[in-house]
KENU-423138 format. One record per residue (C-alpha): residue number from 1; x, z, y. Coordinates in steps of 0.2 Angstrom, whole numbers. Last residue first. Example, Ala and Ser with C-alpha at 12.3 -4.5 7.8 and 13.67 -1.06 7.14 Angstrom:
2
2,68,36,-5 $
1,62,39,-22 $
***
This chain:
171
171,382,801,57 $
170,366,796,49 $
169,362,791,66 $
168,374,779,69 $
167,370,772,51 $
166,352,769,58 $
165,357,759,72 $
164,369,749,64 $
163,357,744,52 $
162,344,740,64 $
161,355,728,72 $
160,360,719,57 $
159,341,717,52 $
158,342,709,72 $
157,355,699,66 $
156,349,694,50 $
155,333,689,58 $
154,341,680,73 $
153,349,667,58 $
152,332,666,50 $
151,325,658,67 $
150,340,649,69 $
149,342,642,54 $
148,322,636,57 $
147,328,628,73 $
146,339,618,66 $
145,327,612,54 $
144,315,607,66 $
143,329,599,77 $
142,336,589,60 $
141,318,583,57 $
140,314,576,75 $
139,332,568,76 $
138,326,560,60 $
137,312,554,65 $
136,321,547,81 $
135,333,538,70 $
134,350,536,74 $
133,357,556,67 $
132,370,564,76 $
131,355,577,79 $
130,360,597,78 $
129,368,612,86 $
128,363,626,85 $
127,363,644,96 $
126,360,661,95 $
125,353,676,103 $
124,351,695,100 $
123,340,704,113 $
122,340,722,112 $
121,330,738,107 $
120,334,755,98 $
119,323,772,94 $
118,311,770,107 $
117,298,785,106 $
116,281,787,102 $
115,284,802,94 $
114,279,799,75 $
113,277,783,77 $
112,297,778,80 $
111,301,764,91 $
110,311,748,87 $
109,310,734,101 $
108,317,718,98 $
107,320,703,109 $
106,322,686,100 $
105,334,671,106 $
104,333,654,102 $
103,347,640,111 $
102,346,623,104 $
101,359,611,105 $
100,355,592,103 $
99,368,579,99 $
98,363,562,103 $
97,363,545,92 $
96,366,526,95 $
95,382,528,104 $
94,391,518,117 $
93,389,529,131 $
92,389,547,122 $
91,373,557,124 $
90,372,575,124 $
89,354,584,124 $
88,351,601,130 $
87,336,610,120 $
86,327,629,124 $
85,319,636,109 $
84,306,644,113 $
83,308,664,117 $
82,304,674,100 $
81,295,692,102 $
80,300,708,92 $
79,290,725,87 $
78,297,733,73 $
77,286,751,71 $
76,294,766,62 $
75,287,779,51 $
74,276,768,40 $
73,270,779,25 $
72,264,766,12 $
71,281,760,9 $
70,287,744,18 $
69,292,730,5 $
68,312,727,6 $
67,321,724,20 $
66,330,709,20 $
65,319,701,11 $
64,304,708,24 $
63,316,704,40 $
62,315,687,31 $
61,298,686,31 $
60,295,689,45 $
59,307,679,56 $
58,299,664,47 $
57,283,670,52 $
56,287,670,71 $
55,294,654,70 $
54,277,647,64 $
53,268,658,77 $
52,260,673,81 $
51,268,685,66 $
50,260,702,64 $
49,273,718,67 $
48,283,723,55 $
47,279,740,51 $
46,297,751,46 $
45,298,763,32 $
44,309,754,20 $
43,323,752,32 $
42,324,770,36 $
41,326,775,16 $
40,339,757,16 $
39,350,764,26 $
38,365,776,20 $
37,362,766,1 $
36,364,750,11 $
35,378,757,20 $
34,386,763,4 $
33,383,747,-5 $
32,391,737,10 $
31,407,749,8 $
30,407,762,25 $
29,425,764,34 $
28,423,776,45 $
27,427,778,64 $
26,424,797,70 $
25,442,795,77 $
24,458,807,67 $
23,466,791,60 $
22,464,782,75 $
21,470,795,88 $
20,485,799,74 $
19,488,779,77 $
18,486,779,96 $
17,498,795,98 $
16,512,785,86 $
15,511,770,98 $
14,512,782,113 $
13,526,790,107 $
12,536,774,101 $
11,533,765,118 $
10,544,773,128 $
9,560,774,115 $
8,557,758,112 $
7,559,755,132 $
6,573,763,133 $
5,580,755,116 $
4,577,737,124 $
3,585,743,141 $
2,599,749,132 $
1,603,732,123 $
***
């Protein structure tokens, strides 16, 4: 019994230290209105670059729901590149169908026009997994569409990215 109150006694300072440390940090606790609100004036001002492929597009235009139209005065520039989607198959032995899993991953570099300077950049990645189906139409359909989600999916991400970013700076 005394060595279970020695070591309570040794732990409760340092437990209470780590929640004062927590409650005094420069964490916050944002609502996703306020972060919007906190946001969305840098958002808005950001060129997308042109798209090059289908993919490409895609990850436009959901970075352009996500963000809203761009005003007139463009203060950022968003450029971003897709790698292809790389595929491993996994067969069963005894099974009609394979699983296919494709890897996607987009790197994005955010630079401010004003000064020509790189405000935030990174490479977000992502993987699906589809097929299961007998047909090899339909294994062609199920990878495009899996590869679609992960298109969209990367462009939430990066729109998350960008978020965080700018909420940084506002504080």
């Amino acid at each position: 019994m005394s060595f279970v109150k020695k070591l309570v006694e040794k732990i409760a300072p340092i437990i209470i230290l780590a929640t004062i440390y927590l409650f005094f940090s420069a964490c916050s606790l944002h609502t996703i209105g306020e972060v919007k609100k906190l946001t969305e004036s840098h958002l808005r001002k950001i060129e997308l670059s042109e798209a090059q492929s289908r993919n490409e597009q895609l990850l436009r235009q959901t970075l352009e729901r996500q963000i809203g139209s761009a005003h007139t005065d463009t203060r950022y520039n968003l450029s971003y590149s897709l790698t292809g989607a790389s595929r491993s198959t996994l067969s069963a032995s005894g099974s009609s169908s394979t699983l296919n899993n494709t890897k996607m991953s987009v790197n994005y570099s955010l630079k401010d026009n004003e000064t020509g300077n790189e405000l935030t950049s990174g490479v977000v990645s992502a993987t699906a997994t589809s097929g299961t189906i007998t047909s090899y139409y339909g294994q062609s359909v199920s990878a495009q569409f899996a590869s679609e989600r992960l298109v969209q999916l990367l462009a939430e991400r990066v729109y998350q990215k960008l978020q965080l970013h700018f909420l940084s700076a506002e504080n």
